[in-house]
PDB file of N, CA, C and O in Angstrom, chain B, residues numbered from 101:
ATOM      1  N   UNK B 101     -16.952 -41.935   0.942  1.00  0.00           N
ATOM      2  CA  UNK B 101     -16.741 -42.052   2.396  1.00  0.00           C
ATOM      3  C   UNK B 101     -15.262 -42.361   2.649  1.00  0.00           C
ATOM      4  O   UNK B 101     -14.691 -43.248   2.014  1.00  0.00           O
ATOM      5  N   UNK B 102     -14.596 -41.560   3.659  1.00  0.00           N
ATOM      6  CA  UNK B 102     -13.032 -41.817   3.799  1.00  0.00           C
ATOM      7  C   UNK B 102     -13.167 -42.843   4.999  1.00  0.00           C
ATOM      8  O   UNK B 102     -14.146 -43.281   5.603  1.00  0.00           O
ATOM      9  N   UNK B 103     -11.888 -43.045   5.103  1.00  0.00           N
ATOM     10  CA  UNK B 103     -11.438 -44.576   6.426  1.00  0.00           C
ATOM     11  C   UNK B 103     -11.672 -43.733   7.571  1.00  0.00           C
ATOM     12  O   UNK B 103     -11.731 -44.448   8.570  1.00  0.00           O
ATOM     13  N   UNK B 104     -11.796 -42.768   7.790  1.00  0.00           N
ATOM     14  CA  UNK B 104     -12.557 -42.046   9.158  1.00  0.00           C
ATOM     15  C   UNK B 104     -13.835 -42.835   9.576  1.00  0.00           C
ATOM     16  O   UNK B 104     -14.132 -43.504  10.567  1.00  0.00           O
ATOM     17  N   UNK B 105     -14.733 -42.346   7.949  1.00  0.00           N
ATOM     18  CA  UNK B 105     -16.322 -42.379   8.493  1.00  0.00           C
ATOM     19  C   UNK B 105     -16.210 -44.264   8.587  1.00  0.00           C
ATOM     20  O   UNK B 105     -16.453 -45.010   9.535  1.00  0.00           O
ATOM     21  N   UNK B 106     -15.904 -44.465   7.661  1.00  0.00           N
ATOM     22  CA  UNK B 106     -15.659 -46.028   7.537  1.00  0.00           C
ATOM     23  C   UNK B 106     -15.414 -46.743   9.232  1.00  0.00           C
ATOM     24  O   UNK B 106     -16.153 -47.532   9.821  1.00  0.00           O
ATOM     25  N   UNK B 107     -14.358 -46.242   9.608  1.00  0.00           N
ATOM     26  CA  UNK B 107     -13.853 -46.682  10.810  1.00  0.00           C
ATOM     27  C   UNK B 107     -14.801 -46.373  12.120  1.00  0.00           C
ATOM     28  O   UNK B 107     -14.743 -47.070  13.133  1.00  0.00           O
ATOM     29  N   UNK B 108     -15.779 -45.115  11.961  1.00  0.00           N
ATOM     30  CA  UNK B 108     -16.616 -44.568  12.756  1.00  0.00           C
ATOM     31  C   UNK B 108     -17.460 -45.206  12.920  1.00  0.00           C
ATOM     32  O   UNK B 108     -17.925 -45.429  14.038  1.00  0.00           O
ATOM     33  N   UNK B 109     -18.100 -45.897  11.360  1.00  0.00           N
ATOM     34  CA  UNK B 109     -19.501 -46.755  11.409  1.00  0.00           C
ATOM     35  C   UNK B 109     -19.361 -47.934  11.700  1.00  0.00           C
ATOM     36  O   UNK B 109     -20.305 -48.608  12.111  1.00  0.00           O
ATOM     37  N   UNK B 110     -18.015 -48.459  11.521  1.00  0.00           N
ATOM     38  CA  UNK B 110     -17.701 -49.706  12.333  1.00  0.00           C
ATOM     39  C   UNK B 110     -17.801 -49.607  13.782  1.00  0.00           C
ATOM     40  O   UNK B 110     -18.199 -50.620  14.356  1.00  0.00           O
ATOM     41  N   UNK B 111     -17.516 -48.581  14.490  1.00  0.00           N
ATOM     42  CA  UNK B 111     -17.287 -48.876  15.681  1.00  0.00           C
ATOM     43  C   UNK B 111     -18.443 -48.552  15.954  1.00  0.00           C
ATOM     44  O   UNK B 111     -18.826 -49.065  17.006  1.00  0.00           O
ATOM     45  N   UNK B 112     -19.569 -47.568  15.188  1.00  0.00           N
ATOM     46  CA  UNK B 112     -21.174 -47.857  16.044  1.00  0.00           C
ATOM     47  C   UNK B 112     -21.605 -49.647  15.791  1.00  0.00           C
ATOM     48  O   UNK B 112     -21.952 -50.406  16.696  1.00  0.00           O
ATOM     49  N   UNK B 113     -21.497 -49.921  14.680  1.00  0.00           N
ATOM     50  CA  UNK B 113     -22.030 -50.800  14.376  1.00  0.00           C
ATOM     51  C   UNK B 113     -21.110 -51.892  15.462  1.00  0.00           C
ATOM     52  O   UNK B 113     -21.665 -52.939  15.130  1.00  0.00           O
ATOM     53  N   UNK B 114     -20.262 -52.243  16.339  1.00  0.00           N
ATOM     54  CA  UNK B 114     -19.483 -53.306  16.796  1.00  0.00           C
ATOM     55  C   UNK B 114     -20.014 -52.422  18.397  1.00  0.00           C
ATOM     56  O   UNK B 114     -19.862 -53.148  19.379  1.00  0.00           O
ATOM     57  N   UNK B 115     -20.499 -51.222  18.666  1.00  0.00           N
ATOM     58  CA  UNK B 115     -20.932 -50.928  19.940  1.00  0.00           C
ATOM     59  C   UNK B 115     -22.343 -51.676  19.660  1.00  0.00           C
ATOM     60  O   UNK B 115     -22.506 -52.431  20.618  1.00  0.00           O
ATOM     61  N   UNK B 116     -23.634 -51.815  18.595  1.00  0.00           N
ATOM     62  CA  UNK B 116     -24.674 -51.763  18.980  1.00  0.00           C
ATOM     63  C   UNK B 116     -24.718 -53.694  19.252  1.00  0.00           C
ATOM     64  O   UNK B 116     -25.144 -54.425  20.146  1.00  0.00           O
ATOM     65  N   UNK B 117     -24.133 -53.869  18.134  1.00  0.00           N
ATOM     66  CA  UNK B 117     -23.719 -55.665  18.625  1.00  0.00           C
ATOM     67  C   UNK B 117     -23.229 -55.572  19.935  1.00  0.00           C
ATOM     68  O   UNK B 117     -23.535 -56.696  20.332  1.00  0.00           O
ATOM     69  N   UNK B 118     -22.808 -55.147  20.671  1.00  0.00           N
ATOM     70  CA  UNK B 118     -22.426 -55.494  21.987  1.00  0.00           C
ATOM     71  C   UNK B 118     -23.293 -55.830  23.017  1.00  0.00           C
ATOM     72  O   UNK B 118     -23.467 -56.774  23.787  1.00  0.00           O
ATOM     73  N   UNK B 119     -24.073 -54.086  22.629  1.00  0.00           N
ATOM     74  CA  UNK B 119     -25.262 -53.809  24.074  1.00  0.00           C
ATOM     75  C   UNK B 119     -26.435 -54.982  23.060  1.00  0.00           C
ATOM     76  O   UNK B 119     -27.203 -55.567  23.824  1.00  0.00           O
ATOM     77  N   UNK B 120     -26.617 -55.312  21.743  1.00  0.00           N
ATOM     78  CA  UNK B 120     -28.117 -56.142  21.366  1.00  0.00           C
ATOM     79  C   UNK B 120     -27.521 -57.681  21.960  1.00  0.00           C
ATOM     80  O   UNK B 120     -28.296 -58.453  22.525  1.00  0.00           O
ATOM     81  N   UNK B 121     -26.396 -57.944  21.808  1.00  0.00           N
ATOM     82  CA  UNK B 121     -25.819 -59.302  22.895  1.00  0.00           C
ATOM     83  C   UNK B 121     -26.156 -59.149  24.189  1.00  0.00           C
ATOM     84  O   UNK B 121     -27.048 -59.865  24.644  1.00  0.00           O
ATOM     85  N   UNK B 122     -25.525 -58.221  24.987  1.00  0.00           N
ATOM     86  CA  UNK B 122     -25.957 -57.883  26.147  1.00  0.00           C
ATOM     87  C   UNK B 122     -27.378 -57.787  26.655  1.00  0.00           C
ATOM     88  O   UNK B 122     -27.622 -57.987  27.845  1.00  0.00           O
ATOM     89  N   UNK B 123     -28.098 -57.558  25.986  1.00  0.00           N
ATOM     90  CA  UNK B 123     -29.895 -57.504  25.936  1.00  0.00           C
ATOM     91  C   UNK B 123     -30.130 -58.491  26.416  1.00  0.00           C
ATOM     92  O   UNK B 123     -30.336 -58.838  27.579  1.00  0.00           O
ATOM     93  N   UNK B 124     -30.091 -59.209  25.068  1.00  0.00           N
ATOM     94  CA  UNK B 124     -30.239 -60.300  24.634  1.00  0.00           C
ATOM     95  C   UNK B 124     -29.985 -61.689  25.614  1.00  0.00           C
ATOM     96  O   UNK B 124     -30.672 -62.709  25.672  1.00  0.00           O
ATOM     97  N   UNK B 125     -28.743 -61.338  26.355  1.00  0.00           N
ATOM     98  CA  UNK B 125     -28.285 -62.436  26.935  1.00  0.00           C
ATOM     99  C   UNK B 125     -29.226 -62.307  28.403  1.00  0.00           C
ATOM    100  O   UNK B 125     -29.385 -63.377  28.991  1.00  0.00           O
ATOM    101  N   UNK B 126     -29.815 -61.154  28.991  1.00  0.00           N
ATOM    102  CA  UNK B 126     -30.064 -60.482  30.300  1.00  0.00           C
ATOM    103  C   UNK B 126     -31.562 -61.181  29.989  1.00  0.00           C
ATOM    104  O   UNK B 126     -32.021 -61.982  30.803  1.00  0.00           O
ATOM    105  N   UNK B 127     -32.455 -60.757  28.503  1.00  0.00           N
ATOM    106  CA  UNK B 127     -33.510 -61.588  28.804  1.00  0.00           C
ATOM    107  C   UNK B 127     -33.904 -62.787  28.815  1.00  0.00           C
ATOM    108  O   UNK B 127     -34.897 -63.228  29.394  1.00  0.00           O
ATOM    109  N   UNK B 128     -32.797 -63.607  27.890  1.00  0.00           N
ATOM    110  CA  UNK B 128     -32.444 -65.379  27.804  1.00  0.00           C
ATOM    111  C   UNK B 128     -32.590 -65.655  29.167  1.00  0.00           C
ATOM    112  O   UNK B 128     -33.482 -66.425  29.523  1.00  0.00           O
ATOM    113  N   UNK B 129     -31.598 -64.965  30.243  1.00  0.00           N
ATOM    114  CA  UNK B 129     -31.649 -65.039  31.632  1.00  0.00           C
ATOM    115  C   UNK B 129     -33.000 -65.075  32.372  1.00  0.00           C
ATOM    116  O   UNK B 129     -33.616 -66.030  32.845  1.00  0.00           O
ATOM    117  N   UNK B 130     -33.294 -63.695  32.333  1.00  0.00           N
ATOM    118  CA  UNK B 130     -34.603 -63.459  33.206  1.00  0.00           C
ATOM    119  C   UNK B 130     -36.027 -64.552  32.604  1.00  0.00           C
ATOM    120  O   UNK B 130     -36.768 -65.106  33.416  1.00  0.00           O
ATOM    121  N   UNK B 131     -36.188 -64.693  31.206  1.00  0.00           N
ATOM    122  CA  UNK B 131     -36.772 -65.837  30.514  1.00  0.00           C
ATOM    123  C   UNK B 131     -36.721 -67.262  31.264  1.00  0.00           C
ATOM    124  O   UNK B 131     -37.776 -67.787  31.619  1.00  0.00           O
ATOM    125  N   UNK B 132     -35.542 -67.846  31.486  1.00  0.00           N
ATOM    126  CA  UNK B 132     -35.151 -69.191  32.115  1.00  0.00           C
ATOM    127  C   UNK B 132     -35.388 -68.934  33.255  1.00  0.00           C
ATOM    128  O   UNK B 132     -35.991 -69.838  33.833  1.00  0.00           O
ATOM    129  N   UNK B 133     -35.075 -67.707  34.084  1.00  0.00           N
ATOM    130  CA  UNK B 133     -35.684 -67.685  35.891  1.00  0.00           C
ATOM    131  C   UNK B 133     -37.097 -67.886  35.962  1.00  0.00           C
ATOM    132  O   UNK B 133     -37.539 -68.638  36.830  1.00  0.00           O
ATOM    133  N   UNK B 134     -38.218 -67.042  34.788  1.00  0.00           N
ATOM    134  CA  UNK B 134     -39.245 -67.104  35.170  1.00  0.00           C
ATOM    135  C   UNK B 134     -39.796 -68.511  34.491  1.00  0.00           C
ATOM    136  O   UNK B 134     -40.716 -69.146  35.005  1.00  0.00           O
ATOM    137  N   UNK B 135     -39.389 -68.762  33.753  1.00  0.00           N
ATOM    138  CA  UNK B 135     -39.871 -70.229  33.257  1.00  0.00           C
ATOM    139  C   UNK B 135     -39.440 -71.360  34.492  1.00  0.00           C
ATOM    140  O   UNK B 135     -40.221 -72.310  34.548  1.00  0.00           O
ATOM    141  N   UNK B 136     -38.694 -71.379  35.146  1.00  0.00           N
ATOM    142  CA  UNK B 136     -37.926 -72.255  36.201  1.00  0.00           C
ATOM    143  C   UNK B 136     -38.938 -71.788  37.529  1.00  0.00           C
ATOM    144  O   UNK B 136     -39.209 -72.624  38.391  1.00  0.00           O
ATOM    145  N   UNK B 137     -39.459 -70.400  37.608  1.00  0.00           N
ATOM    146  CA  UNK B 137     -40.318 -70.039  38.752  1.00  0.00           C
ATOM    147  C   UNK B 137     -42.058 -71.337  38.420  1.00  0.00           C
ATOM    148  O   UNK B 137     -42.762 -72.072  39.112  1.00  0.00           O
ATOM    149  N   UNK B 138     -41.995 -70.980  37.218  1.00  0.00           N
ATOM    150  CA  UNK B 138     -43.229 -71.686  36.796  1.00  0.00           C
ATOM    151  C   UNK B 138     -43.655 -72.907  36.607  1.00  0.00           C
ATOM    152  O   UNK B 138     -44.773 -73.406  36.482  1.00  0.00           O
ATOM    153  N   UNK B 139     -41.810 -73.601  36.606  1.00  0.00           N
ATOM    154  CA  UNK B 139     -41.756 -75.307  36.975  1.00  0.00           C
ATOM    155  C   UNK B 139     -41.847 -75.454  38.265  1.00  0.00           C
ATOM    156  O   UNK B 139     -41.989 -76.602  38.686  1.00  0.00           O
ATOM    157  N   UNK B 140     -41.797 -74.489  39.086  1.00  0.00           N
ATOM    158  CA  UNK B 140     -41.531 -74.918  40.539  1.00  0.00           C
ATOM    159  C   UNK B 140     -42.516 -75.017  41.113  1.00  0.00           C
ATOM    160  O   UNK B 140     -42.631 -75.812  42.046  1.00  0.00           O
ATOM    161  N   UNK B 141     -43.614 -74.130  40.653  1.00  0.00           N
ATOM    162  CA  UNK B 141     -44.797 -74.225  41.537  1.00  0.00           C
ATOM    163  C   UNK B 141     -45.936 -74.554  40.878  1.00  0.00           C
ATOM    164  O   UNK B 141     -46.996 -74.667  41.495  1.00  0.00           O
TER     165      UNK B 141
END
């Protein structure tokens, strides 16, 4: 494998960490709203 593909699979691999953070952080979120809906009432 040359520093192309090398450099290529890094940058999928540092895009899919981004959007699985991004997920990740959106359902931590929506998780704590609906848990906070369920303390409330």
């Amino acid at each position: 494998m040359g520093v192309l593909g090398a450099r290529r699979m890094y940058r999928r691999v540092q895009y899919l960490l981004d959007v699985g953070v991004r997920n990740l952080a959106d359902w931590v979120e929506s998780s704590a709203r609906s848990l906070r809906k369920y303390d409330l009432e």
